[in-house]
C-alpha positions as CSV (number, residue, x, y, z in Angstrom):
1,X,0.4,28.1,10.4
2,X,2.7,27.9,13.6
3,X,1.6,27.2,16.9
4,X,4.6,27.5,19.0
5,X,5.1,27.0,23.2
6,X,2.4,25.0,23.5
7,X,1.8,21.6,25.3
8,X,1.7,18.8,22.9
9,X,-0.8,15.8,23.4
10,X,0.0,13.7,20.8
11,X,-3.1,11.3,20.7
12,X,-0.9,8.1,21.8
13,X,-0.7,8.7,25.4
14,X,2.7,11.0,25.2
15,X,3.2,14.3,25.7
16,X,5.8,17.0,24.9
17,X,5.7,20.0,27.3
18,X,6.7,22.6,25.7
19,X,6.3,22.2,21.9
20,X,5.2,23.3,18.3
21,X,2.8,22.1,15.5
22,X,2.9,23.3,12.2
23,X,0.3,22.6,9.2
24,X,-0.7,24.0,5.9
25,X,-3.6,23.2,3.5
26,X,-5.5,21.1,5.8
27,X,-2.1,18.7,6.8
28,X,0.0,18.7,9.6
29,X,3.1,19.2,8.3
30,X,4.8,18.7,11.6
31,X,6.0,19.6,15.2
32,X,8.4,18.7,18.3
33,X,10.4,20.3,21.0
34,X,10.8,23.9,21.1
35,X,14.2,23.5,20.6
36,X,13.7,22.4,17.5
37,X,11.2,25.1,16.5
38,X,11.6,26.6,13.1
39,X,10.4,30.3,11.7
40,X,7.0,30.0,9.8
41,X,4.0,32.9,8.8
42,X,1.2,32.8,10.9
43,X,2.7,32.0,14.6
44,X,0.5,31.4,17.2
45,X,1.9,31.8,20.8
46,X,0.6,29.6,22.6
47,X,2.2,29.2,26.0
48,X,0.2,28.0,28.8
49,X,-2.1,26.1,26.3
50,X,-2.8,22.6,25.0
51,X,-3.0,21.4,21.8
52,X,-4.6,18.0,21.6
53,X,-5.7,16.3,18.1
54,X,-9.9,16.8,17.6
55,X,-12.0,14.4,19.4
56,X,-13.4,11.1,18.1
57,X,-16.7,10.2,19.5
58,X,-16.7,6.2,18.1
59,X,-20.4,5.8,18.6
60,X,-23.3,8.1,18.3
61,X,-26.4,8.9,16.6
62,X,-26.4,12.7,15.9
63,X,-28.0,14.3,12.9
64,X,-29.7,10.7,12.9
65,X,-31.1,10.9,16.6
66,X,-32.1,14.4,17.2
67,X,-31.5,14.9,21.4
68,X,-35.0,17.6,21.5
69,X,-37.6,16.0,18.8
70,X,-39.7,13.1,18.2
71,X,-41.5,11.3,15.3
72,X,-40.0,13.3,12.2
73,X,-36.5,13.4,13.3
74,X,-36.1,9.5,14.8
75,X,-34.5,8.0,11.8
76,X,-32.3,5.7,13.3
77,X,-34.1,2.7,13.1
78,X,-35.9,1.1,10.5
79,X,-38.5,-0.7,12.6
80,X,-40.3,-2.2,9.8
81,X,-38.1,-5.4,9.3
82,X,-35.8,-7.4,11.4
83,X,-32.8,-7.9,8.8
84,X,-31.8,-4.6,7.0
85,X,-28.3,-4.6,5.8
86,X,-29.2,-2.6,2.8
87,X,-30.2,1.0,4.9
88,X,-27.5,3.0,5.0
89,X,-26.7,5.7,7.7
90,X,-25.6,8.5,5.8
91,X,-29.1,8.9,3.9
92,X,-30.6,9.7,7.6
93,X,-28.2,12.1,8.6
94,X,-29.0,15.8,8.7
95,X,-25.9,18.1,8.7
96,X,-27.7,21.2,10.7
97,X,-28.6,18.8,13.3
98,X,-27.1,21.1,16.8
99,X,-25.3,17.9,17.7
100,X,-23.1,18.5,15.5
101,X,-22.5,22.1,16.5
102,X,-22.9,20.5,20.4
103,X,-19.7,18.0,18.8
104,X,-17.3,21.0,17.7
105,X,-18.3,23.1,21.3
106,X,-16.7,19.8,23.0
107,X,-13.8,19.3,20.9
108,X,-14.7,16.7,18.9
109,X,-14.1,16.7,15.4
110,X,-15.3,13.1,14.2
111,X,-17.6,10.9,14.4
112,X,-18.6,7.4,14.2
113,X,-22.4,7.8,13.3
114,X,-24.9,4.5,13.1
115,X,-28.0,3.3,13.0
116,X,-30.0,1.6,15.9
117,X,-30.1,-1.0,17.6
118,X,-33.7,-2.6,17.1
119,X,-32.5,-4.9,14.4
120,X,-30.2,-8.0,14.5
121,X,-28.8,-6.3,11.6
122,X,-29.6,-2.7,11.2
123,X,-27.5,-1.5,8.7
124,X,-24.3,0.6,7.3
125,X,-22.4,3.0,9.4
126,X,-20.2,6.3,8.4
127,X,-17.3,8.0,10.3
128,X,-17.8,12.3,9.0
129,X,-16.0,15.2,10.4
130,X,-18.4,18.0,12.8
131,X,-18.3,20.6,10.2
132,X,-19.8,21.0,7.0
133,X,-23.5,21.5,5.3
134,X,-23.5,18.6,3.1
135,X,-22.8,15.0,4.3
136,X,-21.4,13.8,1.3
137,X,-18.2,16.9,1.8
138,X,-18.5,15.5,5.2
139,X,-17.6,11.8,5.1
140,X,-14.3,10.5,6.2
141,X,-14.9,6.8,5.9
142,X,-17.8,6.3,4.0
143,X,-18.0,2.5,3.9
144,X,-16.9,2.3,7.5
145,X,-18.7,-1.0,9.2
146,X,-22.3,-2.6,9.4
147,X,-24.1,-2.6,12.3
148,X,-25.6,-5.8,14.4
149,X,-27.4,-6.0,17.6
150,X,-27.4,-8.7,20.3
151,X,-29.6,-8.5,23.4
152,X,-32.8,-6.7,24.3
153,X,-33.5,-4.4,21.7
154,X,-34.3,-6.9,18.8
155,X,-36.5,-8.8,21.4
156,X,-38.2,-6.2,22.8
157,X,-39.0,-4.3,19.5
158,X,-39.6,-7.4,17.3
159,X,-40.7,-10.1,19.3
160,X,-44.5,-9.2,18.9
161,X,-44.2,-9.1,15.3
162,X,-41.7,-11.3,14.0
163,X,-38.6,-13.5,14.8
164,X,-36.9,-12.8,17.7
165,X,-37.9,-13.6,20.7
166,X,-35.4,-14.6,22.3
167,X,-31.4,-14.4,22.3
168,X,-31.6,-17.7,20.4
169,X,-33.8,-16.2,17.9
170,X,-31.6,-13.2,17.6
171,X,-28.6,-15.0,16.6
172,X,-30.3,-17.3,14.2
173,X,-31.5,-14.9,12.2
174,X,-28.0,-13.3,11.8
175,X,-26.5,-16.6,11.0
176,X,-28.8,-16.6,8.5
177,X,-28.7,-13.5,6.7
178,X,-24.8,-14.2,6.8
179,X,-25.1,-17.7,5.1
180,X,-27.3,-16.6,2.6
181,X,-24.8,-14.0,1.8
182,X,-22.3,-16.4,1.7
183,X,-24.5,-18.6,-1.1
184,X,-25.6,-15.2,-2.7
185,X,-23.6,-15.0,-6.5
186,X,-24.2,-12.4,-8.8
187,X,-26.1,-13.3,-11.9
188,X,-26.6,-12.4,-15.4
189,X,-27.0,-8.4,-14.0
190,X,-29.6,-9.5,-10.9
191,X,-27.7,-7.9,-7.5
192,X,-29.7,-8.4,-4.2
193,X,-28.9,-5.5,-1.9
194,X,-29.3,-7.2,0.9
195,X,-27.1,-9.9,0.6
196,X,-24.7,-7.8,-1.1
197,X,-24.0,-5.5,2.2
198,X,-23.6,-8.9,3.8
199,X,-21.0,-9.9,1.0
200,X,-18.8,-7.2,2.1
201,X,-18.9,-7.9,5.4
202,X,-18.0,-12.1,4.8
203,X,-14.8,-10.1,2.5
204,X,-14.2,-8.4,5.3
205,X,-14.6,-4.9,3.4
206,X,-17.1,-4.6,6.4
207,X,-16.3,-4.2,10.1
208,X,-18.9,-5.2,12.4
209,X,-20.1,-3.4,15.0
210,X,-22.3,-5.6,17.6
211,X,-24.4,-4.0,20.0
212,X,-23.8,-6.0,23.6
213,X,-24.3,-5.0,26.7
214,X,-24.1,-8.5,29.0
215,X,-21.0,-10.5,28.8
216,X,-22.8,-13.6,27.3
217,X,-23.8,-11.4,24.1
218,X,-20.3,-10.4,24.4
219,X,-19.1,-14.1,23.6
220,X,-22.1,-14.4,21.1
221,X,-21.0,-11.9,18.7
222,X,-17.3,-13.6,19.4
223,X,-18.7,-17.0,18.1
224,X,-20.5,-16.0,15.1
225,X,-17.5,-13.9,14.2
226,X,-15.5,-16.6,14.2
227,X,-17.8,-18.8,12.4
228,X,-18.2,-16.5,9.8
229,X,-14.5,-14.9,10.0
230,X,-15.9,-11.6,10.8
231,X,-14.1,-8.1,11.3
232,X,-15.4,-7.4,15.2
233,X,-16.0,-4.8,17.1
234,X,-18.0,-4.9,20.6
235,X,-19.9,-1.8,21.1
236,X,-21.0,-0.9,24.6
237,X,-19.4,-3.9,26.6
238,X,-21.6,-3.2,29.8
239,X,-19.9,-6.3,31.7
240,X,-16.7,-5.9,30.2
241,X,-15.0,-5.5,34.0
242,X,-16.2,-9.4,34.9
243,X,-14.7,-10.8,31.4
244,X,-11.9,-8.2,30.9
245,X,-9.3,-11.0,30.9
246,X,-11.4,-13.0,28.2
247,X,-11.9,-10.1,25.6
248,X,-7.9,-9.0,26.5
249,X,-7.5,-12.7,25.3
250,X,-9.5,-12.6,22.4
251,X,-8.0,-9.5,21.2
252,X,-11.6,-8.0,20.3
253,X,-11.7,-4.3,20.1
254,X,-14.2,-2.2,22.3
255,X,-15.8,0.8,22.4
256,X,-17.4,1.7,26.1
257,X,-20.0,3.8,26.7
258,X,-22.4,5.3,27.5
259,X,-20.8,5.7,31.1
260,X,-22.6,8.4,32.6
261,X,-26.2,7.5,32.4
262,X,-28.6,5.6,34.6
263,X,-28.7,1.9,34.3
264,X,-32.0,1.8,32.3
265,X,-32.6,-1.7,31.7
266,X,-31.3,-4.8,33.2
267,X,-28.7,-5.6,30.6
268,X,-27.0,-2.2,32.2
269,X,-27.2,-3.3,35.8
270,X,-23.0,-3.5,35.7
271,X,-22.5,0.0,34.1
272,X,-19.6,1.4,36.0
273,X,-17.5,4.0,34.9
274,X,-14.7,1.9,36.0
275,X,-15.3,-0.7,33.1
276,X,-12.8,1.3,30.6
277,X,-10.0,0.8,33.5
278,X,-11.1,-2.8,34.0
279,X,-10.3,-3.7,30.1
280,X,-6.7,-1.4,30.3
281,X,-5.9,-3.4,33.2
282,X,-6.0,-6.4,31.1
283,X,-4.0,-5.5,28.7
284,X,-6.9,-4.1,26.1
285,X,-7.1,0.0,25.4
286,X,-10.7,0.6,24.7
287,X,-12.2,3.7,23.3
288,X,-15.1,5.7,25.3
289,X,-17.6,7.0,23.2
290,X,-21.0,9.2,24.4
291,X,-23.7,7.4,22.3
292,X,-24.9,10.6,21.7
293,X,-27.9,11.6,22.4
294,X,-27.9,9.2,25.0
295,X,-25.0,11.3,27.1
296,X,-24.8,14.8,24.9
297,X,-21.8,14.5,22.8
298,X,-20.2,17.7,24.2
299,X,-19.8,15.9,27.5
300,X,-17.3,13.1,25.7
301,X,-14.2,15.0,27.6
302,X,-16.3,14.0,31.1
303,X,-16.9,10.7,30.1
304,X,-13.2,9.8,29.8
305,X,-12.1,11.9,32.6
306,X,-14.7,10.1,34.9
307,X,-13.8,7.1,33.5
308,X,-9.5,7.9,34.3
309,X,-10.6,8.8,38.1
310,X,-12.5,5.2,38.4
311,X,-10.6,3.2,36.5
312,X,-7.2,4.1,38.1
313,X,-6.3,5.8,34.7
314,X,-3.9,8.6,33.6
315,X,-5.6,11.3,32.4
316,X,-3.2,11.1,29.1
317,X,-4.6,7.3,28.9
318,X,-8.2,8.6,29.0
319,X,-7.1,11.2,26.3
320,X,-6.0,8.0,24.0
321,X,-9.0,6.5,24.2
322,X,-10.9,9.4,22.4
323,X,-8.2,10.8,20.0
324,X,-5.6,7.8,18.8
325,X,-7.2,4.5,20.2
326,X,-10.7,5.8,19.0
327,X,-9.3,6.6,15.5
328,X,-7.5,3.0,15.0
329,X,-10.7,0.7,15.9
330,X,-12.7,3.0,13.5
331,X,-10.2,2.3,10.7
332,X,-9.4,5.8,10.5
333,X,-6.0,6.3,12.6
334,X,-4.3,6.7,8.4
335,X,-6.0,10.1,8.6
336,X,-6.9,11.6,11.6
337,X,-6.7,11.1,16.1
338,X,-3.1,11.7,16.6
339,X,-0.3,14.6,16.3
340,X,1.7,13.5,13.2
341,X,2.5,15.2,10.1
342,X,0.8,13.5,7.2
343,X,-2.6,13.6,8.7
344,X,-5.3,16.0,8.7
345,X,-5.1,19.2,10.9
346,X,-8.1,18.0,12.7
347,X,-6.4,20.1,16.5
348,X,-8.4,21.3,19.5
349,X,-6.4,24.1,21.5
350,X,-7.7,24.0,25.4
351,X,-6.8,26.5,28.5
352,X,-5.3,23.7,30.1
353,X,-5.3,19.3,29.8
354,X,-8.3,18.8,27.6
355,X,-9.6,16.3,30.6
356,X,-9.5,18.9,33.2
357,X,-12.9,19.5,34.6
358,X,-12.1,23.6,34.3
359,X,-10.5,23.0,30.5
360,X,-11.8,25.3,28.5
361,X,-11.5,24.8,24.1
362,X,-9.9,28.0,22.8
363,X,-10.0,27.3,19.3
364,X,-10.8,24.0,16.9
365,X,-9.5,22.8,13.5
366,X,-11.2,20.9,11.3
367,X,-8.5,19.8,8.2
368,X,-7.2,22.9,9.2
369,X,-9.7,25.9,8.7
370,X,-10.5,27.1,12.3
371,X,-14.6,26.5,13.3
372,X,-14.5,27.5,16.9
């Protein structure tokens, strides 16, 4: 397939205005200038249109977090215990969920899905593509990080029950889980699940993710990480505009969002929509995810084009943070979020730049078969 006279957003913040794409069997098998354009079966004139690669939403809870029910679809937490390493996403995650269908309306062909927040350590997290009817066809990174929480949620959900309480509390019992796990040897057959998610994660076969929304649970996820020698990720980084300079320095990845919500609870009292801007203009590219159902995941385009407009961004900057930047902190950028040949024809064609508020999507590839 050819699709020729086309704007080219490449997914790494560059353009090429009047281009072509090529890909076959679920590959893009390349593309440049039209001057370079060569014959092929199955042109597409395109002129007047973008192509940009699919969207990556980096956090989210769809098919885990249903945006219109309550009671039987709520499976993203486990409530039932503080320290649950051993649940794992994908077994929660329901394929005909319409967020998924929501997803592929707004461009966005992958996701980062994960369990909750209520737990200092709640569990396994998988990156799948928007399409499909059976999560296992669906998975792109199947072993793709385990997810902590800092902050409010653990308090508020177990502090009635159990330990935490407190902030202090939360982070013990992390430290914890993580030395046991650093103790925990296999013996004679015996596994402990538990501690052997936390094993991978001390190998670093793991990323963390660690829900933080204030700065100081920012720099509390920092220090156990380094204690432990932890693969990082911040997620959510609601103050990361007063410490932008600090995280820039520490080199931790981030993923911002959600940026278009109110500020329910006092941890959010410095939501901006600046924020993403705030961390670029220290020298650290973030990605902007929806936190679906939290901001509906169609709406991901909005949130980095809102977040360009405050943040004194380029809308091709904005476009980075949801295609190629998104892709490389998930540990996916081998496969999928920019232009190149050699990775999966994962391509949404828009009326005009896929951050416009009047862009319209025209058509979307998911490894190449067309599902809008």
């Amino acid at each position: 397939m050819l699709i020729k006279n086309v704007t080219l957003h490449l997914g790494n913040a560059a353009v090429i205005d009047k281009g072509w794409l090529t890909f076959d069997n679920g590959t893009i098998t390349g593309g440049g200038p039209m001057d370079t354009c060569p014959d092929a079966l199955g042109e597409l004139d395109a002129t007047g249109l973008h192509l940009s690669p699919g969207l990556i939403d980096a956090h989210c809870h769809i098919g885990i977090y249903a945006d219109s029910t309550r009671g039987s679809d709520l499976d993203v937490n486990e409530l039932t215990e503080a320290v649950t390493p051993h649940v794992r996403a994908i077994d929660a995650i329901n394929p005909f969920d319409r967020g998924f269908a929501d997803a592929r309306a707004g461009g966005v062909t992958a996701v980062m899905l994960s369990p909750g927040s209520a737990n200092p350590i709640c569990g396994e997290m998988v990156v799948v593509q928007t399409h499909g009817r059976r999560i296992d066809d669906m998975v792109l990174l199947a072993e793709a990080g385990m997810k902590m929480a800092l902050g409010e949620n653990p308090k508020y959900v177990h502090g009635a029950k159990r330990m935490p309480t407190t902030r202090m509390g939360t982070a013990a019992v992390i430290r914890e889980a993580l030395s046991q796990a650093s103790a925990y040897i296999e013996r004679e057959g015996k596994s402990n699940i538990r501690l052997r998610s936390l094993k991978r994660v001390l190998n670093k076969g793991l990323p963390v993710h660690c829900h933080a929304h204030r700065a100081d649970d920012m720099f509390t996820a920092l220090r156990i990480a380094k204690e432990f020698d932890l693969d990082l990720t911040i997620v959510h980084g609601t103050d990361c505009a007063v410490v932008a300079d600090l995280l820039a320095a520490e080199k931790v990845p981030v993923i911002v969002g959600p940026l278009t919500t109110h500020r329910s609870k006092p941890e959010t009292a410095n939501r901006e929509i600046s924020n993403p801007g705030a961390l670029v203009a220290a020298g650290s590219i973030p990605a902007v995810c929806t936190d679906a159902p939290v901001v509906p995941i169609e709406y991901l385009t909005h949130s980095a084009a809102m977040a360009c407009k405050a943040g004194n961004l380029t809308l091709e900057q904005g476009l980075h943070m949801i295609t190629g930047r998104a892709a490389d902190i998930l540990h996916i950028g081998h496969l999928t979020g920019r232009l190149k040949a050699g990775l999966r024809a994962d391509l949404a064609l828009w009326s005009c730049h896929p951050l416009a508020q009047e862009a319209k999507l025209c058509r979307l590839y998911i490894a190449g078969e067309r599902v809008v």
